[in-house]
KOLMI-629691 format. One record per residue (C-alpha): residue number from 0; x, y, z. Coordinates in steps of 0.5 Angstrom, whole numbers, plus 500, padded with zeros to 3 digits. Example, Ala and Ser with C-alpha at 12.3 -4.5 7.8 and 13.67 -1.06 7.14 Angstrom:
residues 2
ATOM:pos:c1:c2:c3
ATOM:0:525:491:516
ATOM:1:527:498:514
END
This chain:
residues 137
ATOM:pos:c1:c2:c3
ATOM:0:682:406:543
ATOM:1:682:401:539
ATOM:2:683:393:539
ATOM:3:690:389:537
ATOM:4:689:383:533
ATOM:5:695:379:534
ATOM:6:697:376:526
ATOM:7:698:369:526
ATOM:8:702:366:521
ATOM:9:706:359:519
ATOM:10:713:359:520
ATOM:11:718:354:520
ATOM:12:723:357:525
ATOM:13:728:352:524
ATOM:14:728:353:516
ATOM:15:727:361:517
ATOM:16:734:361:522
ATOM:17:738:355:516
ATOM:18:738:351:523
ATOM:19:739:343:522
ATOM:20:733:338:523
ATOM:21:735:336:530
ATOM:22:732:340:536
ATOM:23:733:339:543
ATOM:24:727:341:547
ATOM:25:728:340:554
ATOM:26:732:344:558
ATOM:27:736:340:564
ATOM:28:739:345:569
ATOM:29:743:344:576
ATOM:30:744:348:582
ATOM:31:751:347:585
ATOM:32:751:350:592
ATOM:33:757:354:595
ATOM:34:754:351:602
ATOM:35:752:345:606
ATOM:36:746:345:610
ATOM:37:749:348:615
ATOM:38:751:355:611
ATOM:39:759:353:611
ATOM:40:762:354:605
ATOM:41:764:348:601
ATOM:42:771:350:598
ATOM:43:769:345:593
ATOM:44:764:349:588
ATOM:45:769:349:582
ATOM:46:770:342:582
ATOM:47:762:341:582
ATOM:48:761:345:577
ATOM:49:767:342:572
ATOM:50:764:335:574
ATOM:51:756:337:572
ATOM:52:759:340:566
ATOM:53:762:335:562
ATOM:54:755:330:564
ATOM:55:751:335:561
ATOM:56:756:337:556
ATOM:57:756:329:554
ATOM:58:747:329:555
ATOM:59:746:335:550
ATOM:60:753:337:545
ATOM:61:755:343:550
ATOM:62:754:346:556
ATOM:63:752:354:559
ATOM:64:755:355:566
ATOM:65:751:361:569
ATOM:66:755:366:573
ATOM:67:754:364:581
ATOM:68:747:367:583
ATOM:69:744:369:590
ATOM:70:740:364:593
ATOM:71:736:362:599
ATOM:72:733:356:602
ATOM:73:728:355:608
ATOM:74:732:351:614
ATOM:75:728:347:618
ATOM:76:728:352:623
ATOM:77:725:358:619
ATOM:78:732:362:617
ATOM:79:734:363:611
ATOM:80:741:360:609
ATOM:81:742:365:603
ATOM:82:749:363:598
ATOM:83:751:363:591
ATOM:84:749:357:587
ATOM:85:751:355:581
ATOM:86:747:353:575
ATOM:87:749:349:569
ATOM:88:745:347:564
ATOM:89:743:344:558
ATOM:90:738:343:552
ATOM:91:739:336:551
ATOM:92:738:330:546
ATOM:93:733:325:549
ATOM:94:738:319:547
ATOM:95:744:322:550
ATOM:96:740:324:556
ATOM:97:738:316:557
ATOM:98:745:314:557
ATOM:99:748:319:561
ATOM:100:741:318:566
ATOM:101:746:313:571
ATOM:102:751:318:571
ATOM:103:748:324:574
ATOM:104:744:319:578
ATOM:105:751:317:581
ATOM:106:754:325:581
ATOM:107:747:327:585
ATOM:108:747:323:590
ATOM:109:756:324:592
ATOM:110:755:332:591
ATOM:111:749:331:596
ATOM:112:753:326:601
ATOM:113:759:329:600
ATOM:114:758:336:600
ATOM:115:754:335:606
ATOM:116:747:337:603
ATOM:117:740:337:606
ATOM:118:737:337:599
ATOM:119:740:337:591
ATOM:120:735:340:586
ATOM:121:735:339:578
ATOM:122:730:343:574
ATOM:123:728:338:569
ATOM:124:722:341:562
ATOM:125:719:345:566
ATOM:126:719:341:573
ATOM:127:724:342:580
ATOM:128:726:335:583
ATOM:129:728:335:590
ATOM:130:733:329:592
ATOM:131:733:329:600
ATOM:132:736:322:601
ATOM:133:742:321:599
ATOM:134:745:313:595
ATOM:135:750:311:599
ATOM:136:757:309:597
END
């Protein structure tokens, strides 16, 4: 049997694709759940989505809205409370992501009050942030 080396070259990826200068490297994500903290259903989830889109949409020049997918999540007292979240996301564009950073901060904390939440998630360059205490009003 023989060994395969792996053949390195130099490529520029963005000269090979004709693709612009400008590259965004961190991926925003967020989950926007179907269910409260208490596995009712919101009846609410497409306005979430709508809302979450145009922030991102205005942090990185466009937006994909995922399909709805299965999920679960641990409650306090050990069950599972399985519902269809829905992500949306974005490769966003450093300044934008700045000046829209209030925004979704506001739009984060009234999904997780207004939608009766325990927890809102936002998965940001590799990491997955937990927002449990909710701003008020």
């Amino acid at each position: 049997m023989g060994t395969r080396k792996a053949v390195r070259t130099a490529l520029d990826l963005r000269e090979a694709l004709g693709a612009s200068q400008e590259t965004s490297e961190q991926l925003l994500s967020l989950y926007i759940p179907d269910k409260d903290r208490h596995g009712a259903e919101l009846g609410t989830q497409r306005k979430w989505i709508l809302e979450a889109a145009l922030i991102l949409a205005a942090m990185g020049g466009g937006v994909t809205i995922m399909p709805a997918v299965e999920g679960g999540w641990m409650t306090l007292e050990k069950a599972i409370i399985w519902e269809h979240p829905v992500v949306v996301y974005s490769y966003v564009k450093p300044r934008l992501f700045l000046e829209q950073l209030p925004r979704l901060h506001k739009f984060l904390h009234r999904l997780g009050r207004e939608t009766n939440q325990g927890e809102v998630v936002v998965e940001f360059d590799g990491r997955f942030y937990r927002i449990t205490k909710f701003d008020s009003a």
